[in-house]
VMD Tcl script that draws the C-alpha trace (Angstrom):
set ca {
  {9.35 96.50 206.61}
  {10.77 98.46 209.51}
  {11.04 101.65 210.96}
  {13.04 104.80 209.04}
  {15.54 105.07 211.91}
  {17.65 107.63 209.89}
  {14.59 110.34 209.63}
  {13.38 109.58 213.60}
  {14.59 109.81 216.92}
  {12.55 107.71 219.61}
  {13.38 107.60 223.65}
  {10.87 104.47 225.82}
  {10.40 105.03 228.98}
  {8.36 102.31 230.68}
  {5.78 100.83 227.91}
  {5.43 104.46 226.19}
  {7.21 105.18 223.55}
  {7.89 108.96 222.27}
  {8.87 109.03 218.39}
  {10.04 112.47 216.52}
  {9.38 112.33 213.11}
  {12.42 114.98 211.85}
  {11.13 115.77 208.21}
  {7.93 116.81 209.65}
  {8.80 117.69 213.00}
  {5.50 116.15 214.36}
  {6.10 113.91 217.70}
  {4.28 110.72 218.06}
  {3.38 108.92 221.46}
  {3.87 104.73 221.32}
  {2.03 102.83 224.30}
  {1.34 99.09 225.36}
  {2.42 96.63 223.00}
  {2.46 99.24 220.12}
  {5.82 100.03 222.08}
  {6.93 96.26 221.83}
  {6.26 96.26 217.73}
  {8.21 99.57 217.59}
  {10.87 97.64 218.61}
  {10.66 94.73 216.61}
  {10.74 97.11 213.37}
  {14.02 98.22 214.17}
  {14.88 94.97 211.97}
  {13.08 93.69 208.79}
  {9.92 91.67 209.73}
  {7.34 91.04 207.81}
  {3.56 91.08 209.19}
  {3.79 87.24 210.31}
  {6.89 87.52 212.18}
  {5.06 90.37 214.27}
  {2.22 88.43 214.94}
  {3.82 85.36 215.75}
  {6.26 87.39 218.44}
  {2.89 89.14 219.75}
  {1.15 85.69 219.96}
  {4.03 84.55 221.89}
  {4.46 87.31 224.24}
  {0.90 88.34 225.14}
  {-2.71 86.54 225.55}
  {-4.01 87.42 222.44}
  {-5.18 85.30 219.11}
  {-3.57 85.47 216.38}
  {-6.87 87.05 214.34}
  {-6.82 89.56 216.89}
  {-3.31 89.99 216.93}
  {-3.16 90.28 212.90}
  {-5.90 92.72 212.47}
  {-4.31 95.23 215.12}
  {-0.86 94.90 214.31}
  {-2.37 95.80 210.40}
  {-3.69 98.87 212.08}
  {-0.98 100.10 213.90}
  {1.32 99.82 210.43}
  {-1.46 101.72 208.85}
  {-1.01 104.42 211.26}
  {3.28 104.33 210.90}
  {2.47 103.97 207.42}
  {0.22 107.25 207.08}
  {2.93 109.09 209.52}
  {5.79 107.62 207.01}
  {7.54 106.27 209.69}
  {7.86 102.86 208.00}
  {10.27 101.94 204.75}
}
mol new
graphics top color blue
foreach p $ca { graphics top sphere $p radius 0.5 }
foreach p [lrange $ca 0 end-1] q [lrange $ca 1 end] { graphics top cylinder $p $q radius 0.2 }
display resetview
């Protein structure tokens, strides 16, 4: 999965990320490492590769790390910001 670049435009600034969705016109605010997997699904990753990078980069588990990383691709999901 990763992110519908052609229907969004997104500017970070610092660790917050601020995403227009242009079908709907509805803006969407990114922070802390929800700004980091933004990033990472600007290419094709699957839900392992994202946890493994977050494991890597932060202090977190990997349950921990799985179960909010599934959350925040809900939420992208239900804003159809993902393909």
């Amino acid at each position: 999965m990763r992110v519908r670049v052609s229907d969004i435009s997104a500017r970070t600034i610092g660790d917050e990320t601020i995403v227009l969705s242009l079908p709907s016109s509805t803006y969407f605010t990114i922070t802390g490492v929800g700004t980091r997997l933004f990033e990472l699904l600007a290419e094709d990753r699957s839900v392992d590769d994202l946890v493994a990078a977050i494991v890597a980069e932060y202090d977190v588990d990997p349950g921990t790390a799985r179960r909010d990383i599934e959350a925040f691709l809900d939420r992208l999901r239900d804003a159809e910001l993902l393909r």
